[in-house]
KOLDRENTI-669540 format. One record per atom (N, C-alpha, C): residue in one letter; x, y, z. Coordinates in nm, 3 decimals. Each point is the difference from the previous one (the first is absolute). Layout:
BEGIN
 mardo      c1      c2      c3
     a       X       Y       Z
...
This chain:
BEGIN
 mardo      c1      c2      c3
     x  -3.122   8.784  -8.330
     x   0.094  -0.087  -0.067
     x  -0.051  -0.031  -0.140
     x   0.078  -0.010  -0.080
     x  -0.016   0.008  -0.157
     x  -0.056  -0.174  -0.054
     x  -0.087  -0.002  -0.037
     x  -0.058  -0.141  -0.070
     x   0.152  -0.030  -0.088
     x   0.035  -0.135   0.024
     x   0.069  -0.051  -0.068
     x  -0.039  -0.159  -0.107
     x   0.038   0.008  -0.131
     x  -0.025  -0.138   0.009
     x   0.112  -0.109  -0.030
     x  -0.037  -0.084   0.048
     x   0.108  -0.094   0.065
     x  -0.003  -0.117  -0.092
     x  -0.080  -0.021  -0.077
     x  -0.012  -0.130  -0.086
     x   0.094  -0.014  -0.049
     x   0.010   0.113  -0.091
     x   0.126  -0.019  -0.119
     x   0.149  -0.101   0.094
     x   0.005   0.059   0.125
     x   0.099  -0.074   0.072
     x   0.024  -0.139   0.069
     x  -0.148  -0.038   0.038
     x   0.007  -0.117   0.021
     x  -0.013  -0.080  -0.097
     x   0.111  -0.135   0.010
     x  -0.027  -0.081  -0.071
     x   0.051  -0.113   0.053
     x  -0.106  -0.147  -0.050
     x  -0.004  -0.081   0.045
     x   0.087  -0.122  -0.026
     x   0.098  -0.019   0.078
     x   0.121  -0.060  -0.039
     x   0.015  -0.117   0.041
     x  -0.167  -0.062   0.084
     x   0.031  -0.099   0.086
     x  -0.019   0.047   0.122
     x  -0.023  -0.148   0.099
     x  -0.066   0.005   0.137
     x   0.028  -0.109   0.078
     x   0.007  -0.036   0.116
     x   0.079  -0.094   0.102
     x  -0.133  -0.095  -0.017
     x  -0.123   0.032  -0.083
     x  -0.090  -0.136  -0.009
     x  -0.006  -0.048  -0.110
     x   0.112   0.047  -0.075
     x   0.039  -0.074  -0.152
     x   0.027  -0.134   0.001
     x  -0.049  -0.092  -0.067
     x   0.044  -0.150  -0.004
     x   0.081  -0.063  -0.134
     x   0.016   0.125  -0.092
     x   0.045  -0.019  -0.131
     x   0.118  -0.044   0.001
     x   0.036  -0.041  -0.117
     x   0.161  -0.034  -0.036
     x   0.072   0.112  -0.055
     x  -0.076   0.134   0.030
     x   0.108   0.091  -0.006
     x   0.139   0.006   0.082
     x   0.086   0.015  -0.096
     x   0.163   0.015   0.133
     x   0.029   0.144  -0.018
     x   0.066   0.029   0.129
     x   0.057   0.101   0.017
     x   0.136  -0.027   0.066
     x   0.084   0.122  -0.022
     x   0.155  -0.014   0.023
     x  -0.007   0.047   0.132
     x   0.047  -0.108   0.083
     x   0.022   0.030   0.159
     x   0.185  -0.048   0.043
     x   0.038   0.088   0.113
     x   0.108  -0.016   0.086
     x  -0.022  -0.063   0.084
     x   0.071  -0.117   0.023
     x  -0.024  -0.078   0.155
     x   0.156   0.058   0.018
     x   0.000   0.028   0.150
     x   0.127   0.084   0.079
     x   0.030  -0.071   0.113
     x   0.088  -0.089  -0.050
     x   0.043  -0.065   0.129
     x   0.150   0.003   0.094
     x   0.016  -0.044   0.113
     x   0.176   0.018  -0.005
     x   0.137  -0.019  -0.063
     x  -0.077  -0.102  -0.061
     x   0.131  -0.025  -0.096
     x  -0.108  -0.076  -0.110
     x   0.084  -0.033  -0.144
     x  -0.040  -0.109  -0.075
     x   0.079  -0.094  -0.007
     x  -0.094  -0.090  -0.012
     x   0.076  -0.169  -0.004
     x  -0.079  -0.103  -0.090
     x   0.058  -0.101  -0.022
     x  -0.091  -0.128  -0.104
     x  -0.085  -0.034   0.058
     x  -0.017  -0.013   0.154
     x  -0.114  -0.021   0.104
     x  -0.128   0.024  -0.006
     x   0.048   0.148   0.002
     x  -0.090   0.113   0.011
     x  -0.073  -0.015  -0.165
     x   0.095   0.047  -0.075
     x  -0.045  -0.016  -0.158
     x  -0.092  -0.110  -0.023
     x  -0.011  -0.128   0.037
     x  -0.044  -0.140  -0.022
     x  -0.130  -0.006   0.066
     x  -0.002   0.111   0.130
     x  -0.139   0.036   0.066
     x  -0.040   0.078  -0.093
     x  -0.026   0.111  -0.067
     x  -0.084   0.114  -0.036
     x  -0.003  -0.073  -0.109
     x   0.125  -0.094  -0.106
     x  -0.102  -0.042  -0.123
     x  -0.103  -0.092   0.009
     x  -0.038  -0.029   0.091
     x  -0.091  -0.073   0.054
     x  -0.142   0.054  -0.063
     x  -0.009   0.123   0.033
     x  -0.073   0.099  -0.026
     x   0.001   0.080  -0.115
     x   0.071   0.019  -0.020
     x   0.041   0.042  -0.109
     x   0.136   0.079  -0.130
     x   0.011   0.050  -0.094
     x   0.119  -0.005  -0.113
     x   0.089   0.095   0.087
     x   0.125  -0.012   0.060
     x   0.112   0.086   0.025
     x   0.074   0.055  -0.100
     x  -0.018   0.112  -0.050
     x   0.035   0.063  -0.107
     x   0.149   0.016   0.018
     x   0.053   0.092   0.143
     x   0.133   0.073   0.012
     x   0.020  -0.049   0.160
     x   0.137  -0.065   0.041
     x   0.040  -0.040   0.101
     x   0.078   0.163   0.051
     x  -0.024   0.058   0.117
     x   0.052   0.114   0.023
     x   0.063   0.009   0.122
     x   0.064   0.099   0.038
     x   0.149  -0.044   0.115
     x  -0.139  -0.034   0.108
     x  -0.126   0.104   0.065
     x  -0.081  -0.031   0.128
     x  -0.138  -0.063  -0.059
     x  -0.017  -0.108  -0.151
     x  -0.113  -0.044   0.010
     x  -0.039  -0.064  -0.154
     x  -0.075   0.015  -0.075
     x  -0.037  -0.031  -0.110
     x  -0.102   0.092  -0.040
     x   0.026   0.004  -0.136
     x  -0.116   0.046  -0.101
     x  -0.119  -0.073  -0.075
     x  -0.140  -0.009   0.030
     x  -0.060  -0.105  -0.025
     x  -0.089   0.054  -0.124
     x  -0.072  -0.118  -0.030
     x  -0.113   0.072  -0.084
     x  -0.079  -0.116   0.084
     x  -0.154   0.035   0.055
     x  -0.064  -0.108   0.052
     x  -0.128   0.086   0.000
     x  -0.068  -0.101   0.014
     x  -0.200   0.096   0.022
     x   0.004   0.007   0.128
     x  -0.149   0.116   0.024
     x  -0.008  -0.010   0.182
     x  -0.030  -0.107   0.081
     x  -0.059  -0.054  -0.058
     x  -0.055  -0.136   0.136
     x   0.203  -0.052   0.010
     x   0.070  -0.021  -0.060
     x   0.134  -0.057   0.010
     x   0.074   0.078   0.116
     x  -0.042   0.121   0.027
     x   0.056   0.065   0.081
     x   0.055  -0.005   0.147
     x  -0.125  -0.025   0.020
     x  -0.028  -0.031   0.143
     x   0.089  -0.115   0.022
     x  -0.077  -0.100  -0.076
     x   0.051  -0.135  -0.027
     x   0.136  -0.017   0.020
     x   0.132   0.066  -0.065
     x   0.151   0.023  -0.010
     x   0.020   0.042   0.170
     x  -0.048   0.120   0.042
     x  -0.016   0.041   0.137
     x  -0.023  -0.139   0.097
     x  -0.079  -0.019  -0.039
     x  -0.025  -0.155   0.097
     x   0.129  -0.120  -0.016
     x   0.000  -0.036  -0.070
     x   0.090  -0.076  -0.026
     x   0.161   0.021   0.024
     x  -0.015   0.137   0.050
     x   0.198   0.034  -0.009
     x  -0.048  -0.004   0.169
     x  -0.121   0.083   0.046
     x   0.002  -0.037   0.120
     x   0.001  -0.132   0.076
     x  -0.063  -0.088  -0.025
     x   0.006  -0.152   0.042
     x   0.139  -0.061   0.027
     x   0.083   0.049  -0.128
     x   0.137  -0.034   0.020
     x   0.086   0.109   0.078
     x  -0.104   0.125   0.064
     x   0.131   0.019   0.134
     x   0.061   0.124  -0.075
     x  -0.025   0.038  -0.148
     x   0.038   0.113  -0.013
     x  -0.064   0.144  -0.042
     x   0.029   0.094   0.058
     x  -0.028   0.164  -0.007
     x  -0.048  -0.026  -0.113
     x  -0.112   0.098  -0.029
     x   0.024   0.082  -0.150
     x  -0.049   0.164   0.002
């Protein structure tokens, strides 16, 4: 098998043990959207785009989870 090198390709974009205030653009996908729902995730963080199954966010990782938790408590999917 042929030596390859791989550096040039990886690159480091971030890691699930990041604590920064970097944001990234995430989909929360839920059954429907509602002001409910909306009023939970800004909790957490900026709702950019309300969409027919969810929202468009911009939020850092630790917020993530966090949104996940919180829609769960109140009983709903995500």
């Amino acid at each position: 098998m042929k030596k390859k090198d791989l550096e040039k390709y990886i690159k480091n974009i971030g890691n699930p043990n990041e604590y920064s205030d970097s944001k990234y653009l995430v989909y929360v996908e839920l059954y429907k959207a509602d002001k409910k729902l909306k009023k939970i995730i800004s909790e957490h963080c900026k709702v950019i785009k309300e969409l027919e199954f969810g929202y468009l966010c911009e939020a850092n990782l630790q917020a993530i989870p966090e949104i996940t938790r919180s829609l769960s408590l109140k009983n709903h999917a995500v």
